[in-house]
Structures are given as C-alpha cells and as structure tokens.
C-alpha positions in Angstrom: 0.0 0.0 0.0 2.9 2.5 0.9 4.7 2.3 -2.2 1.5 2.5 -4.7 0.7 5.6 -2.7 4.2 6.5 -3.3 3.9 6.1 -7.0 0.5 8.4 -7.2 1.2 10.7 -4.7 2.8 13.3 -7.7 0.1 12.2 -10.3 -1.6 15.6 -11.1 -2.7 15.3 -15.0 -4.4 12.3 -16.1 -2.9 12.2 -19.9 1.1 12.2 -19.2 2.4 9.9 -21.6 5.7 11.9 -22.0 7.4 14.3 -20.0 7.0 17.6 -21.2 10.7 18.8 -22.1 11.4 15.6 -24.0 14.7 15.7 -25.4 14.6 16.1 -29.0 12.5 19.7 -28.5 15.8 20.2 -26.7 18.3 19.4 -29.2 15.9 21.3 -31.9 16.5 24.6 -29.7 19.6 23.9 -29.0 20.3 23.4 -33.0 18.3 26.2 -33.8 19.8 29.2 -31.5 23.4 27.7 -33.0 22.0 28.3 -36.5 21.1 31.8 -35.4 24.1 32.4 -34.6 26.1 31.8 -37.2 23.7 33.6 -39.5 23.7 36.6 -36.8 27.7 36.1 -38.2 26.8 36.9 -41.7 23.7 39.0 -41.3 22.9 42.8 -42.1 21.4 43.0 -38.9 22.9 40.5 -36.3 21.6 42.0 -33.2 18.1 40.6 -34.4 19.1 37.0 -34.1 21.3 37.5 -31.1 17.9 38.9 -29.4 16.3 35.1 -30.6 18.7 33.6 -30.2 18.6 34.6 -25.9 15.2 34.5 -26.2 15.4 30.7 -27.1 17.1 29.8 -24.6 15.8 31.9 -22.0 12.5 30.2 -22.9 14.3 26.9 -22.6 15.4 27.4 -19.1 11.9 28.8 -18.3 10.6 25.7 -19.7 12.7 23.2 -18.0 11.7 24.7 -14.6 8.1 24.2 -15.4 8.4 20.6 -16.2 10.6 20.4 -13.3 8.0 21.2 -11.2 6.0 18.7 -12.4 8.2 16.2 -13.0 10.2 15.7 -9.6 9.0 13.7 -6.5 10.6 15.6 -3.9 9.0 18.7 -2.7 12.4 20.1 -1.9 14.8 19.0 -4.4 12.2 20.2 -6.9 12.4 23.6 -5.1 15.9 23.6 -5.7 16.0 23.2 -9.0 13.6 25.5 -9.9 15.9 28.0 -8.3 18.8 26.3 -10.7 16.2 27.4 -13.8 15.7 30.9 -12.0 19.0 31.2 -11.9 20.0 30.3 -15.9 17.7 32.6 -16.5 18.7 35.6 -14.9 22.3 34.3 -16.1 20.9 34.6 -20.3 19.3 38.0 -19.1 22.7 39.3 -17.4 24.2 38.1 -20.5 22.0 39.8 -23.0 21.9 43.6 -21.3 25.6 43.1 -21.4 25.8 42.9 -25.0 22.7 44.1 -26.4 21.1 46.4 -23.6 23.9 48.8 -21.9 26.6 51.0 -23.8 28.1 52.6 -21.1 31.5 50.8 -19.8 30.8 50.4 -16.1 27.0 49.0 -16.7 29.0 46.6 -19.3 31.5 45.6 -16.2 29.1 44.9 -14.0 26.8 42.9 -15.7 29.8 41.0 -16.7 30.3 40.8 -12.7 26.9 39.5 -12.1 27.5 36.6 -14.3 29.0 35.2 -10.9 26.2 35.6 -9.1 24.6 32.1 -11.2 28.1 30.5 -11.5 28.5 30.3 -7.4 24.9 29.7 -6.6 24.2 26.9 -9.0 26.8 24.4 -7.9 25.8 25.2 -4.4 22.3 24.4 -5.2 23.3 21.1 -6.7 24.8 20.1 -3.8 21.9 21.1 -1.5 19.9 18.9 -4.1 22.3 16.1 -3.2 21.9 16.6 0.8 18.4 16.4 0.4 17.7 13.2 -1.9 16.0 10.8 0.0 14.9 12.6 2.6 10.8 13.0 3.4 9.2 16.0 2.6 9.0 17.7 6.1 12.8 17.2 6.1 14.8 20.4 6.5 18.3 20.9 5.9 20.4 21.2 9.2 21.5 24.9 10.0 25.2 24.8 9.4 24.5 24.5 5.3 23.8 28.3 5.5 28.0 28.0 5.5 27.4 26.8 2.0 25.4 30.6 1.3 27.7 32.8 3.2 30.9 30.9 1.4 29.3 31.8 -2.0 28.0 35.7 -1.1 30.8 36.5 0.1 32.7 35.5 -3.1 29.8 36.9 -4.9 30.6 40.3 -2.7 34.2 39.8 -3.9 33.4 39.8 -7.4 30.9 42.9 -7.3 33.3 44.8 -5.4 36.4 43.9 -7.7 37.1 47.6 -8.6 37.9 48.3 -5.2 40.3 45.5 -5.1 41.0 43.7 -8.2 41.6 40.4 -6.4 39.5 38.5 -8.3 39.8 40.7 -12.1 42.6 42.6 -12.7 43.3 45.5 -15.5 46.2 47.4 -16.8 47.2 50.6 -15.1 46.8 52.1 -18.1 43.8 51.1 -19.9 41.0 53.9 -20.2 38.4 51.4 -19.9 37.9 48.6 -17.9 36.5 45.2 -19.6 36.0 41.8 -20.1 38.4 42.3 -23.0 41.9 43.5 -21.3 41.8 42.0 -18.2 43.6 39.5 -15.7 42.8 37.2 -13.1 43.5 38.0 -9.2 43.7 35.3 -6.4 40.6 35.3 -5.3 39.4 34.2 -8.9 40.9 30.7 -8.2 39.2 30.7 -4.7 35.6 31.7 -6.9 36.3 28.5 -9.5 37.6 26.3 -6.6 34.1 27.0 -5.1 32.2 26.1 -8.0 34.3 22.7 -8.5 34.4 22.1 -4.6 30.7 22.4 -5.0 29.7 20.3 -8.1 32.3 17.4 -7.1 30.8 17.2 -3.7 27.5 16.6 -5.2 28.3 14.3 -7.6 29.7 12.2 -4.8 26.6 12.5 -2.4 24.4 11.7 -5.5 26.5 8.6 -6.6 26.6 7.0 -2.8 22.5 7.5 -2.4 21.7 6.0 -6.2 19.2 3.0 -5.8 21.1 1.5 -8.7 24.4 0.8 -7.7 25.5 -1.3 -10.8 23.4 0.9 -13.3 25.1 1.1 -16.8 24.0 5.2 -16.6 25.4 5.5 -13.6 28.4 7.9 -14.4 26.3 10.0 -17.2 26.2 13.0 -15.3 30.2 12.6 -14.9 29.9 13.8 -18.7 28.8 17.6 -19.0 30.7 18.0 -15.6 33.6 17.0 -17.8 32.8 19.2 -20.5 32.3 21.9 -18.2 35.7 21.9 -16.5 37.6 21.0 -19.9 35.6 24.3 -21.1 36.9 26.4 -18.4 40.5 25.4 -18.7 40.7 26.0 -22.4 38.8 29.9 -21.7 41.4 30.6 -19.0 43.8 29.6 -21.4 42.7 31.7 -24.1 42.3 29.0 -26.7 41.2 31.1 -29.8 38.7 29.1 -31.5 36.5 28.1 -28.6 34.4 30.8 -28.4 34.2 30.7 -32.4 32.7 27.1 -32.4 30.7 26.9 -29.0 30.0 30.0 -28.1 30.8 32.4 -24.7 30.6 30.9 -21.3 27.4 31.9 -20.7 25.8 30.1 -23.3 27.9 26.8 -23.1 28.1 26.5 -19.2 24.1 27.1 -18.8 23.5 24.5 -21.2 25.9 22.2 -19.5 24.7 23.0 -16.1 20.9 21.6 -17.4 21.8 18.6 -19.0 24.1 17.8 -16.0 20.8 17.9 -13.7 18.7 16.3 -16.9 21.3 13.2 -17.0 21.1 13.1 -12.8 17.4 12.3 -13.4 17.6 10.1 -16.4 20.3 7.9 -14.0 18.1 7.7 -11.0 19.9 10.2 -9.1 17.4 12.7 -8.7 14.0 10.7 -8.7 10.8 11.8 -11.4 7.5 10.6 -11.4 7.3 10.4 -16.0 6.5 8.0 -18.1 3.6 6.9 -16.6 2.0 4.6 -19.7 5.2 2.3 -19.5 4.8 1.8 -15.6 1.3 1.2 -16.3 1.8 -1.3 -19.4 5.0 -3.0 -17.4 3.1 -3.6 -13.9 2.5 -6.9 -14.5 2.0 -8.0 -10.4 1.2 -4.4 -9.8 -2.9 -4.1 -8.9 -3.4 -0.5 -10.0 -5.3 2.3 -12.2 -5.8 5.8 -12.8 -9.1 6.9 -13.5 -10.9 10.2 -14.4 -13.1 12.1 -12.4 -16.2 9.9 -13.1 -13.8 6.9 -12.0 -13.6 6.2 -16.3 -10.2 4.0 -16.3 -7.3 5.7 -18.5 -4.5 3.7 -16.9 -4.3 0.3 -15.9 -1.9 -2.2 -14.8 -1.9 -5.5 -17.0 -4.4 -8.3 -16.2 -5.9 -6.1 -13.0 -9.2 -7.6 -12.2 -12.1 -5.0 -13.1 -13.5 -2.7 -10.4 -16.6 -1.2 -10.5 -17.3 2.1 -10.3 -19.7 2.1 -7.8 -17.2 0.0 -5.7 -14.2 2.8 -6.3 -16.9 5.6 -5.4 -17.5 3.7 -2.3 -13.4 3.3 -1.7 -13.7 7.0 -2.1 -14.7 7.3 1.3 -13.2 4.1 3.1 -11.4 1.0 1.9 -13.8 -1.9 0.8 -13.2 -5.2 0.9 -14.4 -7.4 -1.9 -14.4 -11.1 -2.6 -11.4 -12.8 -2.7 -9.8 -10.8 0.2 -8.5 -7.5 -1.7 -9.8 -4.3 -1.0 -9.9 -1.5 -3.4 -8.4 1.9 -2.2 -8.9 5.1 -4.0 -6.8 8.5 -3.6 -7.8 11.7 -5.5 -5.1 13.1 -7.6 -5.3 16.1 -10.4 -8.0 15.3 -13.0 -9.1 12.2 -11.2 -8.5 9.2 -9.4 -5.5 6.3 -8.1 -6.9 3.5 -7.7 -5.6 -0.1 -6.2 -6.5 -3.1 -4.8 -4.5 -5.2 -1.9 -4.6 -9.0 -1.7 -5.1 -9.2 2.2 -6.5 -12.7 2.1 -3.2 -14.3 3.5 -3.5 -11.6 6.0 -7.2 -12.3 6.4 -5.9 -16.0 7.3 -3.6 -14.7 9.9 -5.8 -12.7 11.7 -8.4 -16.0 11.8 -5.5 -17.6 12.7 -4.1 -15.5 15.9 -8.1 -15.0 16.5 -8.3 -18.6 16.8 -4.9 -18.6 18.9 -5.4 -15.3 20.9 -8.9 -17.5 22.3 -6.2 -20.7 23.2 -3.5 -18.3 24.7 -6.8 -16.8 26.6 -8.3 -20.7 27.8 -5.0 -21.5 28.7 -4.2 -18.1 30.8 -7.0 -18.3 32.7 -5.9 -22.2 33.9 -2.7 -20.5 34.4 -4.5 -17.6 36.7 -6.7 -20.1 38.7 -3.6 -22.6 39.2 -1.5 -19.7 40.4 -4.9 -18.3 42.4 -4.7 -21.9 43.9 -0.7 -21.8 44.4 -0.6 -18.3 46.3 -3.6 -20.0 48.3 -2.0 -23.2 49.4 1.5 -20.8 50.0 -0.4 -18.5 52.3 -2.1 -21.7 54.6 1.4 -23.1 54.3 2.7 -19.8 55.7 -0.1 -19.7 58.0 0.5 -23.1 59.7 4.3 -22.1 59.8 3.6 -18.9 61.6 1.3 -20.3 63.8 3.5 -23.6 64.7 6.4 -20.8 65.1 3.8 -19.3 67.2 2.7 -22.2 69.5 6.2 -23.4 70.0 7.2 -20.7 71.6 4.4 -20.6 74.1 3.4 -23.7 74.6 4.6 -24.2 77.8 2.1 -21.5 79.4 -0.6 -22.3 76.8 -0.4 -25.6 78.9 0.0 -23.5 82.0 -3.1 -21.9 81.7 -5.6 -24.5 80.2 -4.1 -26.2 83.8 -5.0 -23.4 85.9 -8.0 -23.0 84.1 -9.4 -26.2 85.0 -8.1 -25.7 88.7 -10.4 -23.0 88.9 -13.7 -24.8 87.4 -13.0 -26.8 90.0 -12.4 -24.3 93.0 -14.1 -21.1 91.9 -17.1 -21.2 93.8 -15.2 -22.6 97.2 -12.1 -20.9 97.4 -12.1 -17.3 96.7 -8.2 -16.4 98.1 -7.4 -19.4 95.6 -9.4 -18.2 92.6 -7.6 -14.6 92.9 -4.1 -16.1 93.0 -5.4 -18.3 89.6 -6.3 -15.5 87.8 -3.3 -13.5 88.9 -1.0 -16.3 87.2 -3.1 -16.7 83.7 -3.0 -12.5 84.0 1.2 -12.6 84.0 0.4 -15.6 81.4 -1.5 -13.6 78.8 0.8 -11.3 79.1 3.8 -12.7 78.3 2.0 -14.8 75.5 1.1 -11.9 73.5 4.3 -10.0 73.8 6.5 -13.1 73.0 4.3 -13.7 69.7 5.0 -10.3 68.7 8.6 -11.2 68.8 8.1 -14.4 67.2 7.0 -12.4 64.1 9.4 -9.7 63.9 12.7 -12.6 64.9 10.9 -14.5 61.8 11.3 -11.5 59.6 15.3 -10.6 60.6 14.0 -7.0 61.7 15.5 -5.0 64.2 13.3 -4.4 67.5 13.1 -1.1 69.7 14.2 -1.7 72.8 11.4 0.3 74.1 9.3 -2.6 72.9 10.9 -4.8 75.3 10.5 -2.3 77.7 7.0 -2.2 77.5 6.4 -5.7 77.5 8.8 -6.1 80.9 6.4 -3.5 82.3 3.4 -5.1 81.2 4.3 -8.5 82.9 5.4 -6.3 85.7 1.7 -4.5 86.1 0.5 -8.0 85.8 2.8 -9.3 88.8 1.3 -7.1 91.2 -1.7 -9.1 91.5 0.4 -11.3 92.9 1.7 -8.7 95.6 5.3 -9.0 93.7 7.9 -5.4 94.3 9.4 -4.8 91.3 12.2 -2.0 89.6 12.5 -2.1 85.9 15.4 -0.4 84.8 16.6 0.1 80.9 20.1 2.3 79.5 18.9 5.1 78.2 21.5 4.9 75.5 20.5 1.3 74.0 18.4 1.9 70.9 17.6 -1.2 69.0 19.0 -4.8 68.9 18.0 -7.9 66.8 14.6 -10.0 67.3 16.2 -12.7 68.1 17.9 -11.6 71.2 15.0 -9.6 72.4 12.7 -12.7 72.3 15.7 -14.7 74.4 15.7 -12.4 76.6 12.3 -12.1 77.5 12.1 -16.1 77.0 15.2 -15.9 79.9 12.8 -13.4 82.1 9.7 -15.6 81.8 11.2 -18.8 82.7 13.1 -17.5 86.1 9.6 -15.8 87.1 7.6 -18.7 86.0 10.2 -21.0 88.6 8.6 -19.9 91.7 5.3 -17.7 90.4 3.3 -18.9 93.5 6.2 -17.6 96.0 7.8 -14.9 94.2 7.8 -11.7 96.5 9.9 -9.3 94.9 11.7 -8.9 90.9 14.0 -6.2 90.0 14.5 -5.9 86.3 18.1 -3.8 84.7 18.6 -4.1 81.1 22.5 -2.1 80.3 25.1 -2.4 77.9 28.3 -3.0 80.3 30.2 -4.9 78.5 27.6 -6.3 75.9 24.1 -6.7 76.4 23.1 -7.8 79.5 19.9 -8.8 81.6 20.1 -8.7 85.3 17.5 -10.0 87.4 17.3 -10.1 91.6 14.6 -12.1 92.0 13.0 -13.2 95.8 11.3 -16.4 95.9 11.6 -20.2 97.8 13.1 -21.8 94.4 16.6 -22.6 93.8 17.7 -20.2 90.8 20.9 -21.9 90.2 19.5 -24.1 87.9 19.8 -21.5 85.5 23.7 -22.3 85.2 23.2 -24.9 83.3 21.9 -22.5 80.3 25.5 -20.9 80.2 25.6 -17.4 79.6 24.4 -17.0 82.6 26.0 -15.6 86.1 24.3 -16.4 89.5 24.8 -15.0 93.1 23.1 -16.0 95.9 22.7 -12.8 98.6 21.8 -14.4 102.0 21.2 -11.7 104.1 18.9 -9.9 101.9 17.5 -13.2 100.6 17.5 -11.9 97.1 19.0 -14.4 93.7 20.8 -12.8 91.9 21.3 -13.7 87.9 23.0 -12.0 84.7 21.9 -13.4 81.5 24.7 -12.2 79.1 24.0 -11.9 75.3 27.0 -13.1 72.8 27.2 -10.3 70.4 24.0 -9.1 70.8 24.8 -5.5 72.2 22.1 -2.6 71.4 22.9 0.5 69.3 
C-alpha cells in the first residue's frame, strides 16, 4: 500500500504519456539558436538574431523549470532546482543587457560581474539537491549549510566589489576602460572557481553514494557535462582562440551544461521523477493499479488487473472496501481524477483467523494458568499460615499448657475458694501477658527486623503491672543509650525473664529488672522467691549470686554479640 501511494502521490494530469521537455524539443533549440548564430555572423542585422537567439534559450530554461515542477517527486529538491532554472535565466538575461542592452563601460562591467552571481549559486544548489535526496518532505536541511550561502555571497561580494580590489579581475594601469576584453585574473578568482568545483564534485559524490542503482550502466552520465564543463573552463582561461568561435561564450555553453548535467542526474536515478507513466502502467504486470478520471472512467491500468466497478471505487472514495477474494480497493484523489488499487489481504485475512483462533487458546489457557496460580498463592499463604502459627505455638506452649491447667483448677475451686481463685487468675494474667508479647517477637525474629528496645521495655512492664496481682515489688530499669538490637535476642531475653519468674510464680515476692550495655548486652535479674535459681547455670551465659542476708538471687543473662545500638 505505501509504495503505490508513493507512485500516485505526484500524479496531477491524467494524460502524461511523456514528459514535457522531451529531449529532442531540446536538441531542436539547441540546433536552432546555433543556426542563429552563425547567421547573426553573416547578417545585415545581427543584433536581431542575437535577441532570438537569448530568447530561445531563455525560454528553454523557463521551460525546464516548469516541467521540473512537475516532473520531480521531492517537494524540496524540486524547489531547488527551480531555483537552478531561475538562476540560468537571470544568467541569459545578465548576459543579454551586457551585450545588447547597456553602452556605457561600467553598466558593461558589471553585468559582466553579475555573471558570478549564477556561477557560485548553482553548484551550491546542486549540492543542496544532493543533501536532500531521499529525505521526506517535512525534512529540513540542518542549519550549518547556511555556510554553504555565506561561502558563495561573500565570493559573490568579492566579485561585485572587484574595482575596489582587483583580487578577483585585474586590468592594466593604463587602460582607459575597464572590460572583459583587457583583463587579468587576481587570487581570489581561483578561490571563486575552486568554489564552483568544490561544490559540483561534492554533489556528484553524495548523488552517486544514495543512487538505488548501484551497478546501473547510466550510472556515471552526469560525470559527462561535468567533464565538459571543466575541460571548457580550462581551455577559456587559457585563451584557446577558437573556442568561443565554435561553442559559443561561457554563458551560453556553461548554462547549457549546467541543465543537462541535472537532466542526466534524473535520467540515471539520481534525482528521482515521477514520467513515463503509460510504460509503468503497461510493465506492472504484479502491480494491482489504475488511474481513472473524475467519473472513475479507467485511463490507466496495470496489465491483467481484475475490473472494479465504479460504484465499488466511489464507495473506496470514502473508506477502503473489501471485496471477494480478500482484496480491498483503495482510492486517492489526484489532479484530473483518481489512483486507484487493490490489496490482496486474504493471507493476511488468514492470519488474523488464525491469531483470532490462537489469541482465544492463549486466553483458555491463561486463565488455567491464573486459577492454578490463584490456587498456588492460596496453598503458599495456609502453608505460611501453619508455619507462623506452629512458630507461634512453640514458643508458648509451655504457658498455653499453664493456663488450660489453671483453668481447669479453677472450674474446680471457683465457687469454694475465693483467696485461691484470685491467685489463679493473677497467674493466667502474667500468662496472657507474656504470650502476646513473645508472639509479637516471634514475628518480627521470623522476619530478621530489628526491635526497639522500648518494645521490650513495655512488655517487661506489662508482665510487671501484671505481677502485682500477685503482691510482687518490682524496679525495671533500661540504658537510656540502648536503641535497637536484633529480634532474636529480644525474644531470648524475654524467654530468659519468663522462665526465672515462672520458677517460683506462687512464691515470688519481689523482681527487679536492669537491662544495660556493660560490656555487651546484658539482663540482670534479683529475684526473691523459695526456688533454687541456680539451675539456670546450666543454660551458660548465665552468672548467679546468691545474697543471704537480703534473701535476694541474683542472675546475669549475658547476650554473645547481641549489644544494642
């Protein structure tokens, strides 16, 4: 579809068999301002056929950049060269007032001067025309070409200027008149022609690295007139004497040159045209397309194209429509008519069926995936669940078992011993308590996060609170300067706290809790109660002192590498 709209997107009269410079009308004007000439030679009036003779080729120029216009795909290059065919003009009509127009020495000179103004601007064109092949039609030139204009007006400024100078023409000191005819060439008339070849050389290499047709056998014709041209310009500076005699002045040879240099850049493929539309048409064998008028009569056709009603291409007019056999007929409007084409989309017709057909499968079989990973995640999180809640119970077992006892106990006692009941329900209180701050732990030891010691604080004092239903003194005591320390050693030391309180609950009078970094982390307990504490040796990491006199059991539980921050 993107290269048929290609191919009609330039289409803008619907009878093109030809281009319209062809080039025998060429050669014919060509022939016939040479045979002016040289009758212009011999004639009684030769100013007459000098005036035709411009005239012709003025009209030549003016008629190249018409067909130009028409002829070239690319907005910008086309541009260009219209501003080439601008520029030969103004060239034949610098040329003319010079010798046909002006008498007076100095308007002579400088028409003579502005000669230059189409010799630098033209090769720089040509290679803007070579920068630009290729690209879309949005496309803009980078900034830093502008270099390319300000190199060529200010050698054009050098040239205007010259009698200020005479770096680029020089005269004699003693000629009254200053002329084309006595004169000299300065330094900066090298830099002027070392422009123009600079520029034409450049382009011909852009042009020949983005030709489609790398192996063409026309691939070098515009080396020809480029050739000509500079062989021309050596044998002027030169002053061969018949040159001028057989092909005329420069501004006659080098215009012509400088056209059918650009002419043979198109007939190569170098600068891409949109003529000759009846053989495309007639040698489009695989090629589904027509050109119609504007009441969709067909004037081109592609060989063996199946037919297409018109009602069908007026109905394409407004959206593509799809007819049997899979294509669908498209239709662009385009000067004096119609494009018109058809795509075979029934493979892609059996694609889409096809991924239809696969995007339902891929949809069955996702959703089996979803519900078996729906099922997954579920059996993970029950998994998880039972872990957590095995972690859980492990830990606290032992006074899970405690109370359900003690429960019991006071089934079985509540309603004849009150004293006892209290002291029950004192214990399961100091329980509770230590049950629901040691699963907190679990969960944050089970995740590697770092506790506040403030938590532990607050659960010491909440088993504390709880102890004095039991009548139990207590001190808690906590370094101000300990911060945070691992969940792991907070839940062994509240585990450590638990099971000396839980040695002699029924008997325990008095508990005084310190919590201090003295050497690493350390948990210090005097506890007064009936039990033996010494049992608690057997742990290791753990100190014991027994104080007699004030009847108090002393024990350190030291954590290993476990100091706060």
């Amino acid at each position: 579809m993107g290269s048929r709209s290609y191919i009609f997107k330039e289409v803008h009269k619907e009878l093109h068999k030809e281009p319209l410079l062809p080039m025998s009308l060429v050669l014919l004007a060509v022939i016939l301002a040479y045979s002016f000439r040289l009758i212009g030679r011999e004639s009684f009036y030769p100013t007459l056929f000098s005036y035709l003779r411009s005239f012709i080729y003025i009209g030549l120029y003016a008629a190249w950049g018409i067909s130009i216009r028409q002829r070239i795909v690319q907005k910008q290059v086309g541009q260009y060269l219209v501003g080439v065919s601008v520029l030969l003009i103004l060239w034949f009509t610098f040329r003319s007032a010079k010798y046909f127009i002006f008498w007076q020495p100095v308007a002579i000179r400088y028409q003579w001067y502005l000669f230059y103004l189409p010799m630098l601007f033209v090769p720089m064109l040509a290679l803007l025309i070579a920068m630009s092949l290729g690209k879309p039609d949005e496309y803009k030139l980078p900034k830093s070409v502008w270099l390319l204009s300000a190199v060529s007006g200010a050698l054009l400024i050098l040239v205007l200027t010259n009698d200020l100078h005479q770096l680029v023409f020089t005269f004699p000191k003693d000629a009254d008149v200053w002329s084309d005819a006595d004169h000299g060439y300065g330094v900066c008339y090298f830099a002027v022609i070392a422009w123009q070849v600079l520029c034409a050389v450049a382009a011909l290499i852009f042009m020949l690295f983005k030709c489609r047709l790398k192996n063409g056998k026309h691939r070098y014709l515009p080396v020809i007139p480029f050739a000509i041209s500079l062989a021309y310009l050596a044998l002027n500076y030169v002053g061969t004497p018949w040159l001028k005699h057989l092909f005329g002045d420069v501004t006659a040879f080098q215009s012509l040159m400088y056209m059918l240099g650009f002419e043979a850049c198109i007939a190569c493929g170098y600068i891409h045209s949109n003529s000759r539309y009846a053989d495309l048409f007639a040698s489009s064998v695989g090629t589904s397309a027509e050109i119609t008028d504007r009441d969709f009569n067909i004037r081109y056709a592609a060989l063996n194209i199946e037919p297409i009603s018109k009602e069908t291409m007026r109905k394409a007019e407004k959206a593509p429509v799809t007819v049997d056999g899979g294509l669908t007929v498209h239709t662009m409007p385009i000067g004096g008519g119609y494009a018109v084409w058809t795509e075979d989309v029934s493979a892609l017709l059996a694609i889409k069926e096809e991924s239809e057909c696969l995007a339902e499968e891929l949809a069955e079989r996702n959703e089996i995936l979803r519900y078996e990973y729906r099922r997954e995640s579920k059996r993970r999180k029950v998994e998880e669940q039972n872990r957590l809640f095995d972690l859980l119970q492990s830990a606290t077992q032992k006074q899970i078992n405690r109370i359900s006892a003690l429960t019991q106990e006071y089934r079985r006692i509540s309603k004849s011993d009150t004293d006892r009941v209290k002291m029950l329900l004192a214990e399961i209180a100091v329980l509770c308590s230590y049950i629901k701050r040691r699963k907190h732990l679990t969960l944050l030891a089970d995740r590697d996060c770092k506790v506040a010691v403030s938590e532990l604080e607050r659960a010491f004092s909440e088993s504390l609170q709880t102890l004095k239903l039991l009548n139990v003194r207590n001190t808690l005591y906590v370094d101000s300067e300990l911060s945070a320390l691992s969940g792991k050693n907070a839940a062994a030391i509240l585990d450590f706290y638990e099971e000396v309180i839980e040695a002699d609950l029924e008997n325990l009078t008095s508990v005084q809790i310190s919590l201090a970094n003295i050497n690493g982390l350390r948990l210090s307990l005097n506890v007064c109660c009936e039990a033996d504490l010494s049992i608690f040796l057997n742990k290791g990491n753990v100190l014991y002192e027994m104080d007699d006199d004030a009847g108090y059991q002393h024990l350190v539980f030291i954590i290993e590498g476990g100091a706060a921050v």
